[in-house]
Structures are given as C-alpha cells and as structure tokens.
N, C-alpha and C positions, 0 to 999 in steps of 0.2 A: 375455442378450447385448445389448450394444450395437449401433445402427444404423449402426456403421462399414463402411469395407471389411476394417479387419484386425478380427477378431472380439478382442473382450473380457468378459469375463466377472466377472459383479458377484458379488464372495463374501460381500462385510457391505454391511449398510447400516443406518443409524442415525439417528434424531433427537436432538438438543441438548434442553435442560431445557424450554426453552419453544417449541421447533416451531420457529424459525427458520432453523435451517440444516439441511440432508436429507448428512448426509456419507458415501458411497459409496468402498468398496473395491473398485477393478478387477484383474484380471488379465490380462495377455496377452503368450504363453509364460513368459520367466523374470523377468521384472516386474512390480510393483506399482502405481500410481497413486491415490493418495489427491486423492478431490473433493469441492467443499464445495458444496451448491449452496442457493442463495436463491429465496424467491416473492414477485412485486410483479407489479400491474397484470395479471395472468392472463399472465403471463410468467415462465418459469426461469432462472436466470441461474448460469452456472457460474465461482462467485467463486474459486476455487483449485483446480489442478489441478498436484498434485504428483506427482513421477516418484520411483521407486524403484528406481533399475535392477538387475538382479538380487538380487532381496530380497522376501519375500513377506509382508506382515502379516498376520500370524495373529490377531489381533482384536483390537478399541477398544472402547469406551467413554466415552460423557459425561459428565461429572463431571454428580453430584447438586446439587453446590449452586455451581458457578461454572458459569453457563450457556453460555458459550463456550469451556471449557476441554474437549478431547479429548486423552483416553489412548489409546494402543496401543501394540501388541509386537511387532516382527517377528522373523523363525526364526531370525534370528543371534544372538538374546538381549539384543537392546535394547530397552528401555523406553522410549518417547517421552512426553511431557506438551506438548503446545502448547494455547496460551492465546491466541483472537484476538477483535480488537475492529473495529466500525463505522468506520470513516474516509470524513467524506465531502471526496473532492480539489477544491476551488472554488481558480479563480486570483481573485487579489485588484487584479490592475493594474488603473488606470483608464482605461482601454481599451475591455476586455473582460470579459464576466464566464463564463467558460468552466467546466463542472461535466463531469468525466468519470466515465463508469462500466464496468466490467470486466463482459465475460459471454464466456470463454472466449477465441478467437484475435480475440474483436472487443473494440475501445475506443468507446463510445458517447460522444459530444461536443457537446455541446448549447450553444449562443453564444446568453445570457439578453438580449444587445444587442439579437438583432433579434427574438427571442418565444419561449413559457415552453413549450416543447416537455416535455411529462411522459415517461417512457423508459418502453415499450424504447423510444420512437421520440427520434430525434437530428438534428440539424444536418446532421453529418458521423459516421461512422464509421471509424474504423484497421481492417484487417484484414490478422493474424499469422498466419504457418504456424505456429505454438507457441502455446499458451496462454498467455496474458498473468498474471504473479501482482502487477505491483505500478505505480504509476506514480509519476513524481516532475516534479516543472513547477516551470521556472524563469520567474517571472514579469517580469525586468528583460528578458531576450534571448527572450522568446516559445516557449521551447523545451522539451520534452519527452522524455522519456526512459523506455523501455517496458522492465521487467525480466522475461522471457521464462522459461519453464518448463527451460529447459536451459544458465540462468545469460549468457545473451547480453544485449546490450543492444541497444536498438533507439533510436537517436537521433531524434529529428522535428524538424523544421523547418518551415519555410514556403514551403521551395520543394518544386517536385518529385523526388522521389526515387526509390527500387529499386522494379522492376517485380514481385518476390515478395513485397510489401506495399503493399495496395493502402488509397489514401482514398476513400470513396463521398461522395459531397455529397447530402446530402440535403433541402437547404435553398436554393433558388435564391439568396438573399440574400445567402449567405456569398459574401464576397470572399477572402476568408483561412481555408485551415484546414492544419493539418497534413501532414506527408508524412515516412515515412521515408528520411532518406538518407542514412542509414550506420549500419552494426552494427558492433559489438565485439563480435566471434563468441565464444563459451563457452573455448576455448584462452587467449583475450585477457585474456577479463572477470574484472577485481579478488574478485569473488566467487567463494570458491574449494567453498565448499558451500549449496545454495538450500535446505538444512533448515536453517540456522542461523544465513542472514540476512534482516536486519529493518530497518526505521525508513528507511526511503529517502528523500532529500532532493537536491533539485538547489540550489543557493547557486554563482551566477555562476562560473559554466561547472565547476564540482566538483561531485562526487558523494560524496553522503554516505553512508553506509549502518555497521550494528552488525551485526557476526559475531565470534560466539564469546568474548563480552567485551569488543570490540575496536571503537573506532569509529574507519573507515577515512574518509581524505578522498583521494578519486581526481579525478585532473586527465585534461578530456576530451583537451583541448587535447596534452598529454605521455605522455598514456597511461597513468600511472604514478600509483601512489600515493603522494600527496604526505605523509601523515602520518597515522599508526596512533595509538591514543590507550588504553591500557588502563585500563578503568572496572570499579571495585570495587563496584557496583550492576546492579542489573536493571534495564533501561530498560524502564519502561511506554509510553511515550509522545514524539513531538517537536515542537518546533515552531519557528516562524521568524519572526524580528519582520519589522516594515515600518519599521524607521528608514533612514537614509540608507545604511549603512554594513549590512549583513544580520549576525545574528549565529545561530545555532543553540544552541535551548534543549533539554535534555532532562529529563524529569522520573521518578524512581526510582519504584518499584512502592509506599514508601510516601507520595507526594504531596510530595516535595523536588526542587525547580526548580535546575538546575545551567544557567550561561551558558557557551557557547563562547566564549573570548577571547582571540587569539594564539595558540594550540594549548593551552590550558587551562582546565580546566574550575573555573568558579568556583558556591559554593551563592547562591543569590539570594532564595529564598523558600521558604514550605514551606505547602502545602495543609493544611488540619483532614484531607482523606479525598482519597486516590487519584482525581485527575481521567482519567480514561481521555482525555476531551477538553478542551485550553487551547490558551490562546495569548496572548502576549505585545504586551502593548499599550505605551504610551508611559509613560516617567517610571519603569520597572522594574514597572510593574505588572502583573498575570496575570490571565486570565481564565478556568476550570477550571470543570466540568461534571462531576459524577460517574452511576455507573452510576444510581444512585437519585434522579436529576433531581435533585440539588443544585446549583446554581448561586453558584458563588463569584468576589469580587472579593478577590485575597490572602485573607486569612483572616478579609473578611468574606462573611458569607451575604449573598444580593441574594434568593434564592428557590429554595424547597423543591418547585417543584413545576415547571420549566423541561423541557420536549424537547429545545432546541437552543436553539441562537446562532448573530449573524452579527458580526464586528465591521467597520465599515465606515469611512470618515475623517469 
C-alpha cells in the first residue's frame, strides 16, 4: 500500500534492463496507474505517473534488449509497447539559463544565472494537484506550459497566478520565477488521449504536440487547433532551432530529419544511426547523440565516446 490518504495498492513492479527506472503498477478501486520512477542524489523522483481509468493491467514487462522499452496488457485485451527516452528541458535564451526537472505534482527549477544548485534542491519549484508528465518552454515570451496527468494544461508565466498551484522560491536571488495562471482544463485540452501523446513543444505562443500520427499545432491565444499534419513515420525525437524565425524539426525512428515549413514537412538530412538526442544548429546543420555515445555532426562522426552536449552561440 501506498502512504496516501486513498489507499492503493502495488500489484507489479519491475526493473528496466539496466536498473534505471523501478516501474510500478497501482490499483485503487476500478483503476490503474502506471509509474515510472528514477534514483539520483539519494532521492526518488516520480518521472510518470499515468492514469488508467477504469482498466486494470494485468502485467508488463521490459523488453530484454531495448532498455527503455516497457510492454503490458490490460483486461480489455490491449497490448501496449511504450518506448521512452532521457530528455534534459534547458532554455537556451540569453537571459537565463533555466534546467527543469519533473518528480510527480512538483516541477524543480533551477536559474544556472545566479548558482549551480544540483537537484532535488532548486531555485524555485511549481507544485500541481496532478502529476506533471511533460513540460514544454517557450524561450522568446518566457513561458511554460505543464502537461498534467488528466490531459490539462497548466500555463505559467511570470506573474502571479491560481492559488491551487503554488511556486515555492527557494533561492532568495531569484527575481523572477514562474507561476501558474491559467489552465485549459482536460474538457478544453487539444489532447484528446495522454497514452498516445508525445513530443511537446511551445514555438511562439503554439503548442505542439504528436497523437496518434498526427502532429497537432494548437493556438493558446484561440484555443483551437490551428493545423493537424498527418506523418507517415514514427517520430523518435524533436527539436527547435534558434534562428530568427523558429522552425520545428522532427526526426523518424530511423535517424531522417524532416523540417516544419508553412505546414509542411520537408526531408533535410539523415543521421548514420537513430539520435535519440539533436538539435539544429545554423546553416542546416544537425547535431545528434545516439544511445551508444556517438556523437554526430550530419553524417560526420566528431566522437564515439560522448555523454552529452551543450550547443551554445
């Protein structure tokens, strides 16, 4: 049982190929909740916590040789396969240099401006009645956008906002942090099922996001979805340049860079090996990381034995 007030009860629980994620099946009454959770710094940190409303999984499994890929079944006879990767969120404005990190209904937020705060400890922290599963940050307009376990949105800004989400400051220094002040309650939200959307992106005041094949571009501004886009590929990956003009890149499962352009998607390059992590630098160039620390510039190698990157101006 869980240390809630409404009792839940843990029926699987499981480790990934290499010990990284501890993924736990809940029950409590005629629901499900599938959680993923991480260990850093003598801290747990609950990276996804998905809802199953009336629907009960009946057991999973980690795939043996894709170390993030989890299988399961629930009792209405679905097969599920999800497949999930590392994303670390850093804004890039020259400003700020803002790094967030998800651990259930809190968003840790750490401003590298005024010192190198290592997490759990933060700046600032967001805290959500829901558990958070995703964020997206618009780095022209300062703004943030919290994708909520019951498909709501939670806007943030820099003013003050709703008293049912609260910012903690944890950093005297900060002058500036976040605040919620406005949802697009789950009724509202473009997102019409949270098992089958992915890739979330804010690009000047739209919202990006892939469901179901489909890559939606939603206006905060109108409320509405401004244009559905259907893609004959599995998006592995996104990303977003920094030229003047933003453009959203996506990259297919097998390492082929497609450009957002006017509402179409144009091929631009194509990786040797699926980069789980790129990004779009100037003059059409790419910069891709694969799972086996390969480090690529286009389709040259720079290094076979890289952790990460940062690309900076």
């Amino acid at each position: 049982e869980t240390g809630e007030n409404i009792k839940q009860y843990v029926e699987h629980i499981a480790w990934n190929k290499d010990s990284t994620i501890l993924a736990l099946v809940l029950h409590k009454e005629n629901d499900s909740y599938l959680q993923l959770w991480s260990s850093s710094n003598y801290h747990w940190y609950l990276k996804q916590n998905i809802p199953f409303p009336s629907v009960n999984i009946q057991s999973l499994l980690w795939d043996i040789d894709i170390a993030n890929k989890l299988h399961f079944i629930t009792n209405d006879g679905q097969y599920h396969s999800v497949t999930w990767s590392w994303i670390s969120q850093v804004s890039y404005t020259n400003t700020r240099s803002l790094v967030f990190l998800i651990d259930g209904c809190h968003l840790f937020v750490s401003d590298f401006t005024h010192s190198s705060i290592p997490p759990p400890m933060s700046s600032y922290e967001i805290v959500c009645p829901l558990p958070i599963l995703a964020v997206a940050f618009d780095d022209d307009h300062d703004q943030l956008i919290l994708i909520l376990s019951d498909r709501s949105l939670a806007v943030c800004g820099t003013s003050y906002g709703l008293s049912d989400y609260r910012t903690i400051i944890r950093l005297s220094e900060i002058k500036s942090a976040h605040y919620v002040s406005s949802i697009i309650s789950s009724a509202e939200s473009p997102i019409t099922s949270i098992h089958h959307a992915t890739h979330y992106r804010l690009i000047n005041q739209e919202f990006y996001f892939i469901e179901n094949s489909h890559l939606h571009i939603y206006n905060l501004q109108t409320k509405t979805i401004k244009t559905s886009l259907s893609l004959n590929f599995n998006c592995l990956t996104t990303a977003v340049d920094h030229e003047e003009v933003k453009h959203l890149h996506l990259e297919d499962e097998h390492g082929k860079i497609f450009r957002l352009d006017n509402n179409e998607l144009h091929a631009k390059m194509h990786f040797p090996r699926p980069c789980p992590h790129f990004s779009a630098v100037l003059n059409g160039r790419f910069v891709g990381l694969t799972e086996n620390y390969r480090l690529y510039l286009n389709t040259a190698e720079l290094a076979h034995n890289c952790n990460s990157y940062f690309i900076h101006d």
